[in-house]
C-alpha positions in Angstrom: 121.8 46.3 148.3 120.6 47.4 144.6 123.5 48.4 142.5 123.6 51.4 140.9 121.8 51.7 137.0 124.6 52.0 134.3 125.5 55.1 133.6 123.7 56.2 130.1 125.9 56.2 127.3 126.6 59.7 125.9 124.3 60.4 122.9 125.3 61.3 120.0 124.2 64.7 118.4 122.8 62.6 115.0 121.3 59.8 116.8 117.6 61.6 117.2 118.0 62.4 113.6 119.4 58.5 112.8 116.8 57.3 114.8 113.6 59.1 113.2 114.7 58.5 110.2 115.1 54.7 110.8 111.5 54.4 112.5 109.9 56.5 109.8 111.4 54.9 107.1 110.4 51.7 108.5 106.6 52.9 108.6 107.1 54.5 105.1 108.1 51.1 104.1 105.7 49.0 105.4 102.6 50.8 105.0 103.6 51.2 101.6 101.7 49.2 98.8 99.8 48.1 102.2 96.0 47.5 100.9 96.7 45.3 98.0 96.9 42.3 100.1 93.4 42.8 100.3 91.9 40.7 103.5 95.6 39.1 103.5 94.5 36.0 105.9 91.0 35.9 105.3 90.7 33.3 108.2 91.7 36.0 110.8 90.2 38.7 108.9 87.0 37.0 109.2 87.6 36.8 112.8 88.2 40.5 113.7 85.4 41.2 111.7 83.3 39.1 114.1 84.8 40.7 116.7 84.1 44.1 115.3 80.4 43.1 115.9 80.3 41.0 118.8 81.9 41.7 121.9 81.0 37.7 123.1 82.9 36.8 119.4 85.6 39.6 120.4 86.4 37.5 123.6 86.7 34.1 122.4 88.1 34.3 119.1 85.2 33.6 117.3 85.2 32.4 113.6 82.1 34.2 112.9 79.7 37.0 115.0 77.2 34.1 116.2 80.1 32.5 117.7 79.9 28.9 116.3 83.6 27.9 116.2 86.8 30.1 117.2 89.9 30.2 115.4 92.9 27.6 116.5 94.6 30.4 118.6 94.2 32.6 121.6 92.7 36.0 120.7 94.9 38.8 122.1 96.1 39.5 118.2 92.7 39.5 117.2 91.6 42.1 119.9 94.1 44.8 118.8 92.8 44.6 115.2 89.0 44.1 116.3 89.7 47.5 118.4 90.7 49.0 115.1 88.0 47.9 112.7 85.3 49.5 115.1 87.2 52.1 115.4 87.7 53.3 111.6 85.5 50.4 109.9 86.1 47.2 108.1 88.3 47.8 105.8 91.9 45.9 104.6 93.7 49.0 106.3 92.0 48.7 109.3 93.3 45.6 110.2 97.0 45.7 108.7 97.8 49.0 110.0 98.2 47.6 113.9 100.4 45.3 112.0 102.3 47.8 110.7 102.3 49.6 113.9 103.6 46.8 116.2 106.4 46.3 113.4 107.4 49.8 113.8 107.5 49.5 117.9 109.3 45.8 118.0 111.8 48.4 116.1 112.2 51.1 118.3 112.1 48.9 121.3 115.0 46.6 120.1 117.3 50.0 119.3 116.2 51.1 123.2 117.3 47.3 124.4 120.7 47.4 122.5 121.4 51.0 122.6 121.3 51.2 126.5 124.4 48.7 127.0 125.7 49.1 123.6 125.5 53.0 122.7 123.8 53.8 120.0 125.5 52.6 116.7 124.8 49.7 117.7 120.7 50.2 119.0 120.6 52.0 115.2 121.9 49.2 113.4 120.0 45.9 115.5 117.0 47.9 114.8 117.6 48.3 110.7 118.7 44.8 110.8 115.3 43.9 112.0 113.5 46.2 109.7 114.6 44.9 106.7 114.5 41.3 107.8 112.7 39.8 105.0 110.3 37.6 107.2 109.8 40.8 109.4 108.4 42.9 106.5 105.9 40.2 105.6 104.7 39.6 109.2 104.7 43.4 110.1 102.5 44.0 107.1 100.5 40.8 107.5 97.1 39.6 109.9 98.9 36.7 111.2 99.6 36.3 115.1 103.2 36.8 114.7 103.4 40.5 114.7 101.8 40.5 118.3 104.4 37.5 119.5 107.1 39.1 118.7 106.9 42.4 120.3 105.4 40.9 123.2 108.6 38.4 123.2 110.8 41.6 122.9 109.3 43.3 125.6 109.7 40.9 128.0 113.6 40.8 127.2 113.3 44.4 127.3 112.2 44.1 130.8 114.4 41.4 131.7 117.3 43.2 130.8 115.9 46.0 132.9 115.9 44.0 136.0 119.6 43.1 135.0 120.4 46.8 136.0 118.6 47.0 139.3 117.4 44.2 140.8 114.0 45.3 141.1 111.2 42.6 141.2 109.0 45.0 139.5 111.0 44.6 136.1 110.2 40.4 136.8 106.7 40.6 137.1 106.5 42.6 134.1 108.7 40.1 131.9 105.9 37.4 133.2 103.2 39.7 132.0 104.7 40.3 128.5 105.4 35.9 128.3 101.8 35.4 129.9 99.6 37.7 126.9 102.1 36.4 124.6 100.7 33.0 125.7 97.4 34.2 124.8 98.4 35.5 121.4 100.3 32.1 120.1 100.0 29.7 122.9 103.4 27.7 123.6 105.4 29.3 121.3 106.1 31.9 123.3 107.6 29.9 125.8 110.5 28.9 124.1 111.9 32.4 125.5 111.6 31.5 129.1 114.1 29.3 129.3 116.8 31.8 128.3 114.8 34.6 130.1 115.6 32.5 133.5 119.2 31.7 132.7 120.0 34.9 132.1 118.2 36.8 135.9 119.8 33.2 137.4 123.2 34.3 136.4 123.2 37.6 136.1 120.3 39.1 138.5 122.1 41.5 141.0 120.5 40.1 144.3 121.6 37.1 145.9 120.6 33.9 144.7 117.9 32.8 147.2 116.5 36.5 146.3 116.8 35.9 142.3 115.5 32.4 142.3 111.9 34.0 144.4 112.0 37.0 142.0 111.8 34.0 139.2 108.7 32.4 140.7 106.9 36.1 141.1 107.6 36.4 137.3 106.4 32.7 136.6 103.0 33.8 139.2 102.7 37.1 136.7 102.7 34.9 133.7 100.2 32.3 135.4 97.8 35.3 135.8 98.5 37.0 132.9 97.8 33.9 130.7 95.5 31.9 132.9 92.7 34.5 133.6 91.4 33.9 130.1 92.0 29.8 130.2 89.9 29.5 133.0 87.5 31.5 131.9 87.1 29.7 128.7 87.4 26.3 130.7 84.6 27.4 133.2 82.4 28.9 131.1 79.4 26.5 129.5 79.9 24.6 126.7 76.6 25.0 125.3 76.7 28.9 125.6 80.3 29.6 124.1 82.0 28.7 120.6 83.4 25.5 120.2 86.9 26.2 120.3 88.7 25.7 116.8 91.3 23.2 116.5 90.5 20.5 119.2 88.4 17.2 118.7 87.0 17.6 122.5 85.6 21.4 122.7 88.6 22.0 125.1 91.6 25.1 125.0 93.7 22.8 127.3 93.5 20.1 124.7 94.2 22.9 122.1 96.9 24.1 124.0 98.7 20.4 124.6 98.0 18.4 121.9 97.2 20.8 118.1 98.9 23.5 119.3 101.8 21.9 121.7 103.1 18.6 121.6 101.6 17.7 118.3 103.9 20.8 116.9 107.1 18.8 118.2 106.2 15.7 117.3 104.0 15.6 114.6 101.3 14.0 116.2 98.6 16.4 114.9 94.9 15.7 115.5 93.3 16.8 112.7 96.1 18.7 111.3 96.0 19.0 107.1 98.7 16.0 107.0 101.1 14.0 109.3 104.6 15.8 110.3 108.0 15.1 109.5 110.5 13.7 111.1 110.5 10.2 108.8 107.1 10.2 107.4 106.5 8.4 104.2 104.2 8.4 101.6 102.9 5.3 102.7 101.9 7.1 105.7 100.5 10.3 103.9 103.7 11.8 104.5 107.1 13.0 101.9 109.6 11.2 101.7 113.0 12.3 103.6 110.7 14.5 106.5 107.1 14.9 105.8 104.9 17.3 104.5 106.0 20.2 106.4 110.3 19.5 105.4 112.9 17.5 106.2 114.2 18.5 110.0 118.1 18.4 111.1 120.0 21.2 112.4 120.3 22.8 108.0 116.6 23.5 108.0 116.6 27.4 109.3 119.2 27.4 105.8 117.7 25.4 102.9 115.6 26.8 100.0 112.7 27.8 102.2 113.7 29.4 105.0 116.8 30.9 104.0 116.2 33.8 102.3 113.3 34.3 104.5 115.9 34.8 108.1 119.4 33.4 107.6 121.0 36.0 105.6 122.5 37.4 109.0 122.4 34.1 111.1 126.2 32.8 110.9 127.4 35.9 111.8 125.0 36.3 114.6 126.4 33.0 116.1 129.9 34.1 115.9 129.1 37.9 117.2 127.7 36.5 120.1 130.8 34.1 121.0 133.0 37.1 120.3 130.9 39.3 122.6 131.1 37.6 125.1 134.6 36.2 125.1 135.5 40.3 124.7 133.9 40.8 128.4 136.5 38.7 129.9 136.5 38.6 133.6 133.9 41.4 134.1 131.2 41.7 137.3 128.4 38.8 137.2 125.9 41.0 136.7 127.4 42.7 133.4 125.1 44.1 131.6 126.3 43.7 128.2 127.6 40.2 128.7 123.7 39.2 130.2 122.6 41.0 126.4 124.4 38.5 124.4 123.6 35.5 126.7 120.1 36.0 126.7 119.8 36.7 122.8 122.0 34.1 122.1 120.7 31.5 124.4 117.1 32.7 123.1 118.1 32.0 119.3 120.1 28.7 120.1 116.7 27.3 121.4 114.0 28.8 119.0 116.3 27.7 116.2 116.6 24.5 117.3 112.9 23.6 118.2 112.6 25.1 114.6 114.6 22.5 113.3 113.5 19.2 114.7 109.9 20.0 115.2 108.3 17.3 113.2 104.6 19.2 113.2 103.3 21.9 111.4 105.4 24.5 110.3 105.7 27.1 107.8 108.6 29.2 107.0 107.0 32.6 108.4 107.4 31.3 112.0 111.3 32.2 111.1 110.3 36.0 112.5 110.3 34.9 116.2 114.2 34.7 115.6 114.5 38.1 113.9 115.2 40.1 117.1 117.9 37.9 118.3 119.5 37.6 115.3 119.3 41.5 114.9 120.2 42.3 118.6 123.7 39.8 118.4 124.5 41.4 114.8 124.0 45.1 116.0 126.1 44.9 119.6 128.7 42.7 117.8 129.4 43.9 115.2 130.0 47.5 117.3 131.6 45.8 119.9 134.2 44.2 117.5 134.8 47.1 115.8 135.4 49.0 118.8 138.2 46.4 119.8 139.6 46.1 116.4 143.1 46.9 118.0 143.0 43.0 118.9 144.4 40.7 115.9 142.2 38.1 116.4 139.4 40.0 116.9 140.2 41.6 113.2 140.5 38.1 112.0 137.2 36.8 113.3 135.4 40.1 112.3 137.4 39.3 108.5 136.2 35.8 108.5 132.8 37.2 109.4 132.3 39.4 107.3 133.6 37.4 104.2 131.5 34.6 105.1 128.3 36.8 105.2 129.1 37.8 101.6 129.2 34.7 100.3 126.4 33.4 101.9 124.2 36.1 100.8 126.1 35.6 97.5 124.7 31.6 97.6 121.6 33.1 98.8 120.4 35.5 95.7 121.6 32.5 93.5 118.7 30.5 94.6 116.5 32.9 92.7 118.0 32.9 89.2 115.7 35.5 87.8 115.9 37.9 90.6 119.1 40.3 90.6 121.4 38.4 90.0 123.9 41.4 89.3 123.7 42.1 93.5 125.5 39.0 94.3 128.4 39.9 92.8 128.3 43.4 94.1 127.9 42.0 98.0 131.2 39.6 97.0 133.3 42.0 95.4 132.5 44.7 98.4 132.3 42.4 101.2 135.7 40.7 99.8 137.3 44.5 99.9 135.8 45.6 103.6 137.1 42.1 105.1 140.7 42.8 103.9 140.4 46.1 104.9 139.3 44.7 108.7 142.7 43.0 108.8 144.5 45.8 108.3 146.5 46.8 112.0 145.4 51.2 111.9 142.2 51.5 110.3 141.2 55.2 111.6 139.9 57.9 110.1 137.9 58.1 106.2 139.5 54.3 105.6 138.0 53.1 108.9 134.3 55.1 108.3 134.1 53.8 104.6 135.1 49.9 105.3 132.1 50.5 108.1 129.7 51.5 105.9 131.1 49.0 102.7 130.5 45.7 105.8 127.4 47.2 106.2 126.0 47.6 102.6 127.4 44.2 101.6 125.8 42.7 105.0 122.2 44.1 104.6 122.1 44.2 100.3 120.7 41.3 100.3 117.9 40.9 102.8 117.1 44.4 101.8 116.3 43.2 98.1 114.2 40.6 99.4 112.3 42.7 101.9 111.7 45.4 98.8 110.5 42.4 96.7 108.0 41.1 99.7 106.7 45.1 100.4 106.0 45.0 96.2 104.2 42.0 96.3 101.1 41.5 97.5 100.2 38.5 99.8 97.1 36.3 101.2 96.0 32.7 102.6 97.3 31.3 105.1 100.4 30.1 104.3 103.0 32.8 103.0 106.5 33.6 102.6 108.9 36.6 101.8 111.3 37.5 98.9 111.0 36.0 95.1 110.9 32.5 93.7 113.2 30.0 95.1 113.6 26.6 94.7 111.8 25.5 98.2 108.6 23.6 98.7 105.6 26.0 99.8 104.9 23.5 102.7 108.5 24.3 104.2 110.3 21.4 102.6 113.1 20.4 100.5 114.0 21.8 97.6 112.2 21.4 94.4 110.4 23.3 91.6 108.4 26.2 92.9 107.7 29.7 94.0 109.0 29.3 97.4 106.1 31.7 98.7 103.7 28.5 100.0 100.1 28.2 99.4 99.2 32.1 99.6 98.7 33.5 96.6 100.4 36.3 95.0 100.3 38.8 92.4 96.9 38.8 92.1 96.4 34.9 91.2 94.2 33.0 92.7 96.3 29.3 92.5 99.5 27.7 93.8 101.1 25.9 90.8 101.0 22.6 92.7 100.6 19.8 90.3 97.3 18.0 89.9 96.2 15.3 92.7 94.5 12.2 92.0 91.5 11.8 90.2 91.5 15.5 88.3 91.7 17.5 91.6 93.5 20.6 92.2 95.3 21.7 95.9 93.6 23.8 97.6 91.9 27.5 96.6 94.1 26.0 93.2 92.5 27.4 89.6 95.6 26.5 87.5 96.9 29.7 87.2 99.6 30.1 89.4 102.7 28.9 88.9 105.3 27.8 91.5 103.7 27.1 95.4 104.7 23.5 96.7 106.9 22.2 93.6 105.9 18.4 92.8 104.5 16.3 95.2 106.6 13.4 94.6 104.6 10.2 93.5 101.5 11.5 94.6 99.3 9.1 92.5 100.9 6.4 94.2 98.4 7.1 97.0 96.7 4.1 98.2 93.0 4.4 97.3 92.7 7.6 96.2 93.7 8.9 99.4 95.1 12.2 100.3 97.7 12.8 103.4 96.5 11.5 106.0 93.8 9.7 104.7 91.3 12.3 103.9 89.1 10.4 101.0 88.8 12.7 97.6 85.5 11.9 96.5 84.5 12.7 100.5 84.9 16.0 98.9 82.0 18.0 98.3 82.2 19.3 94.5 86.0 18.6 94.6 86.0 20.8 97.7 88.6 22.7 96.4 88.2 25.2 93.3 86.6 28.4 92.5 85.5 31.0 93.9 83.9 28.9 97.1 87.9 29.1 98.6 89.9 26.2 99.8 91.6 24.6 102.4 94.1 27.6 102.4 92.7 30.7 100.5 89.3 33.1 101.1 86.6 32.7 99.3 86.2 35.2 96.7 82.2 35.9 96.0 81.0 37.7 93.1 78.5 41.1 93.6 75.2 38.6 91.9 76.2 36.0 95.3 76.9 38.3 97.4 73.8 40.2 97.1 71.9 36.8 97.1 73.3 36.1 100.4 72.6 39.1 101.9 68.6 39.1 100.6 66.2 38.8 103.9 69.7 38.2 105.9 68.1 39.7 108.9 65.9 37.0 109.3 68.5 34.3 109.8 71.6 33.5 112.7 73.7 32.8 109.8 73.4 33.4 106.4 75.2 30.5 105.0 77.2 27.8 106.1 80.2 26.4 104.0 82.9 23.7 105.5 86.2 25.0 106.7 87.2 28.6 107.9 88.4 30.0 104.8 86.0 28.7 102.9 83.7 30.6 105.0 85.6 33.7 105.2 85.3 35.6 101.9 81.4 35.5 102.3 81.0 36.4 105.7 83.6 39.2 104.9 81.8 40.4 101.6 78.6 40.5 103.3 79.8 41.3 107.1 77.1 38.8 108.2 77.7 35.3 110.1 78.9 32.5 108.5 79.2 28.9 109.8 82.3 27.4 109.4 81.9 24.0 109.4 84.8 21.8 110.7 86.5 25.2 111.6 89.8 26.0 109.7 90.5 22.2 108.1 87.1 21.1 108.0 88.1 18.6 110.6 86.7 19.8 113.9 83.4 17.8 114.8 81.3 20.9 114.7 79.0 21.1 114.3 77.5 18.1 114.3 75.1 16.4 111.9 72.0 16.1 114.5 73.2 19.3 115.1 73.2 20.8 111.9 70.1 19.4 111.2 68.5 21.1 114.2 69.5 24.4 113.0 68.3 23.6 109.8 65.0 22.5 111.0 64.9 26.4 113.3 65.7 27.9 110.3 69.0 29.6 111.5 71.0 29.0 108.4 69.7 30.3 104.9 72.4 28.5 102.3 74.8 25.8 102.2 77.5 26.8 100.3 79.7 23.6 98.4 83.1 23.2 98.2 85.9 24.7 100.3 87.6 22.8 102.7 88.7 19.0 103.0 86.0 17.4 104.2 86.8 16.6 107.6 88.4 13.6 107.5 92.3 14.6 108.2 93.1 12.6 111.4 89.9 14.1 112.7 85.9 14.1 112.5 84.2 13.6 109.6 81.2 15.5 110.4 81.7 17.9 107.4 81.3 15.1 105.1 78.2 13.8 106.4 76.9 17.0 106.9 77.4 17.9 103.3 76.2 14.2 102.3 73.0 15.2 103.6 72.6 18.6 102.4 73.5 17.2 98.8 70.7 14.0 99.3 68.2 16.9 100.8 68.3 19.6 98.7 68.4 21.2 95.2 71.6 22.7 94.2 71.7 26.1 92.3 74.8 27.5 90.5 75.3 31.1 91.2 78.8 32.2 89.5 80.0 29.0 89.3 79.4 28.7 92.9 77.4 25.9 94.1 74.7 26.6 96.5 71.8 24.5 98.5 69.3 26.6 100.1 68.0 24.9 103.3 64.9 26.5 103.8 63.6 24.6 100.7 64.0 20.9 101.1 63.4 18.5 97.8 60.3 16.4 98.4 61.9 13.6 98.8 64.0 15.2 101.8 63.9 13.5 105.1 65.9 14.0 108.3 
């Protein structure tokens, strides 16, 4: 027997009015100052601009329109933003705009989650929550795949929840759909919500168990399909007549999926990754000391100087709004709806926070907005659902201690950034201070009650929303970026340290990331000295053995230092001048690619300037074995590729192949460089007479 669908809250006379003016005001805000992040991620951009010409390139992912390499993830983000460039043209706004749009629906479809069970107070206030979520209004306004993720993630909690009220296997299936394409737009990642997702129909689910447990396997067949489709595809299809695909050493997406993009994530075990994980790594062994390259892990990470003011500003009182939600449902039905809200969110934000925090692999602190919506949806239908039973003393003392607590914390938080306004901490602690003694007080009603309300939530969201108003100001590319001003964390996600805080993206128009020099003269990567901030000091760094970088890539392996200029970097686009650009573009017609240039980014800024194909050698580190040399050569020899461009990348030798560096060995032993703009250039249809293959 199906149970009957709760009864819909009554609505409020102001809540259409609330609600268009929160989902406007969202889209006002992050479309605004929009286009001066320029190609933000050039390595994506690059991408969708490939795909925008190729439908072959549009199905695969490719790096580039004659499909050499693909990028290190699934392509699902890449389709919506492909979709749009043919649509209206490659242009920055083109491809940020879907961004901007999934930012705005992930919004509206958290306030429909929480607003069903909770009324709408609280669906209007998860939502803002979320909206000015400082990580949120980077990632909503960026080309990463994070946007995608998380309204895909959302959705399938949306539908979860859903099936909570009825029963219905439909509502199952669907939340496998939403997981299964959320596979295909970050891989594993979005499988850290399917735990919670099956705890919560397990306990909750109105059928009987035998019935809930078969429900679950029709949503885990949905997901199979939904995700698997495109696998196979990839898997069957031959090798010789599809990209290699970026980011494995063996031409394989199950290998991408496992090891780069899986396991190696957890435990740092990173095939040709830019340097070894954390988790204990020393600089012996390429790594930091006290947790590697990419921070120290423990269960403090989500809350020291780099990912703090990017999502924790809320996360304490998340926690204890979810215990005091729950514990307020006391002996309700099983299959309570509002109790199954704060499970699954909760459960959901224990276990993404905690992967977070050990995982000893690659990570950067804008992976933080996968826990945005939980920490939104707890704060929104707690908060309300405290208030509501303020009558209890205990529940006046928690919501006190809560609120306090947030104050100070966000207090702690804006002092990490000394030059940033540092008059609003003191505001927050003198007006969270006043509305958590006011909470204690036995009859708040009427005008006292409304005003401590609105004081908690001014004081609660001052802070994230100065951050968020700092990150919409500031523009934002590369590939590794973070929200808010200056702090004192490590761009790499690490301890604390001198630096921006922001990572190896640049900002404000500079090219650079302030890291201090590396051995023998070189700057970090896309690094022209004039930036300030990025990683902070890379403790004993010339203590290297051998003139070694992490992970033993070799710096002289380094084509032209690999690094600097205008040819881009490990970690920043390319930036060609109008003289190389039109050079590149001359007779283009008559070639598969126009140039060739090691790494993705590298690669990037040229193929984007001239919307032609570009070869990315190594794909996005320079460390994938493709192409090959004989390879290469062969191409060379068919004249397919007009121009090797030097520099970029790292030479291919991180843990991985080091095909780029004998491939650029033998372009530099074979033929005559030309400067061009500072730009170093080798054009392979004119070998040296001593050339030879």
């Amino acid at each position: 027997m199906v149970p009957d669908a709760p009864q819909p809250l009554q609505r409020p006379r102001w809540e259409p009015w609330a609600l268009a003016a929160l989902l406007i005001g969202t889209a006002v805000a992050y479309l605004w100052n929009l286009g001066s992040s320029g190609w933000a991620n050039s390595f994506y951009s690059a991408a969708v601009q490939a795909g925008s010409e190729s439908w072959k390139a549009f199905f695969f992912g490719s790096s580039d329109a004659a499909n050499s390499i693909t990028v290190d993830k699934p392509p699902a983000s890449l389709w919506v933003m492909a979709l749009s460039v043919r649509a209206f043209g490659l242009n920055s706004w083109a491809i940020l705009v879907p961004q901007v749009l999934m930012g705005v629906g992930s919004v509206a479809l958290l306030w429909a989650t929480v607003r069903r069970w909770f009324g709408a107070s609280a669906g209007l206030l998860a939502g803002l929550v979320l909206a000015v979520t400082p990580v949120a209004a980077l990632m909503f306004r960026f080309n990463n795949p994070d946007a995608l993720l998380v309204l895909l993630m959302l959705a399938a909690a949306w539908a979860l929840l859903r099936a909570i009220e009825d029963g219905r296997t439909r509502w199952l299936v669907l939340t496998g759909v939403f997981v299964g394409f959320g596979f295909l737009t970050k891989q594993l990642q979005v499988m850290l919500v399917v735990p919670p997702l099956a705890l919560t129909y397990l306990l909750f689910g109105p059928p009987k168990l035998g019935k809930r447990i078969a429900q679950l396997f029709a949503a885990l067949a949905a997901m199979v399909v939904s995700a698997g489709w495109w696998l196979l595809a990839v898997e069957l299809w031959p090798a010789d007549s599809r990209p290699w695909i970026g980011g494995s050493q063996n031409n394989s997406i199950l290998e991408l999926t496992l090891g780069y993009n899986g396991l190696g994530r957890l435990n740092g075990n990173e095939t040709g990754s830019v340097t070894p994980g954390g988790g204990g790594a020393d600089m012996a062994g390429g790594g930091m000391p006290g947790g590697g390259m990419w921070g120290e892990t423990g269960i403090g990470r989500m809350f020291d100087a780099s990912q703090g003011g990017q999502i924790a500003w809320l996360l304490p009182a998340a926690l204890i709004l979810g215990v005091l939600g729950i514990m307020l449902r006391g002996r309700v039905a099983r299959t309570d709806g509002e109790r199954a809200t704060f499970v699954l969110f909760g459960t959901w934000l224990l276990v993404t926070g905690l992967v977070f925090s050990f995982m000893a692999g690659i990570f950067h602190s804008y992976y933080t907005v996968a826990l945005a919506p939980m920490i939104a949806a707890l704060v929104g239908a707690g908060a309300v659902t405290a208030w509501r039973r303020r009558d209890l003393w205990w529940v006046r003392a928690t919501s006190a201690v809560t609120m306090l607590g947030t104050a100070v914390w966000s207090w702690e938080l804006l002092g990490r950034s000394p030059d940033f306004v540092q008059w609003l901490r003191w505001v927050i602690l003198v007006v969270g201070g006043v509305a958590a003694v006011a909470m204690l007080l036995p009859r708040l009603t009427g005008r006292l009650a409304s005003v401590t309300a609105i004081a908690a939530v001014l004081a609660g969201l001052a802070g994230p929303t100065a951050y968020a108003i700092d990150t919409i100001a500031t523009p934002h590319t590369g590939s590794i970026v973070s929200a808010g001003p200056n702090t004192g964390g490590m761009g790499f996600g690490g301890r604390g340290g001198p630096g921006d805080g922001r990572g190896f993206g640049q900002r404000d128009g500079a090219a650079g990331n302030g890291m201090p020099p590396m051995p023998g003269g070189m700057r970090p990567p896309g690094d022209t000295g004039r930036a300030q901030g990025g990683m902070g000091r890379l403790p004993n760094m010339g203590q290297l053995p051998n003139g070694m970088l992490p992970g033993g890539t070799e710096v002289g392996a380094m084509p032209d230092g690999g690094m600097a200029g205008g040819a881009g970097g490990l970690l920043n686009g390319s930036t060609p001048s109008a003289e190389l650009t039109a050079l590149l573009t001359d007779d283009a017609d008559g070639y598969t690619w126009v140039a060739a240039a090691v790494g993705s980014n590298s690669a990037s800024g040229y193929q984007l300037a001239t919307e032609r194909s570009v070869m990315p050698i190594g794909g996005f580190n320079g460390s994938d074995p493709s192409p090959t040399l004989a390879r290469f050569q062969q191409y060379v020899a068919d004249g397919e590729i007009h121009y090797f461009i030097a520099g970029g990348g790292m030479g291919g030798r991180m843990g991985g192949s080091g095909t780029a560096s004998e491939i650029s060995q033998w372009v530099t032993e074979n033929f005559t460089p030309v400067t061009v703009d500072g730009v170093t250039l080798y054009d392979l249809t004119a070998p040296t007479d001593q050339a030879g293959t």
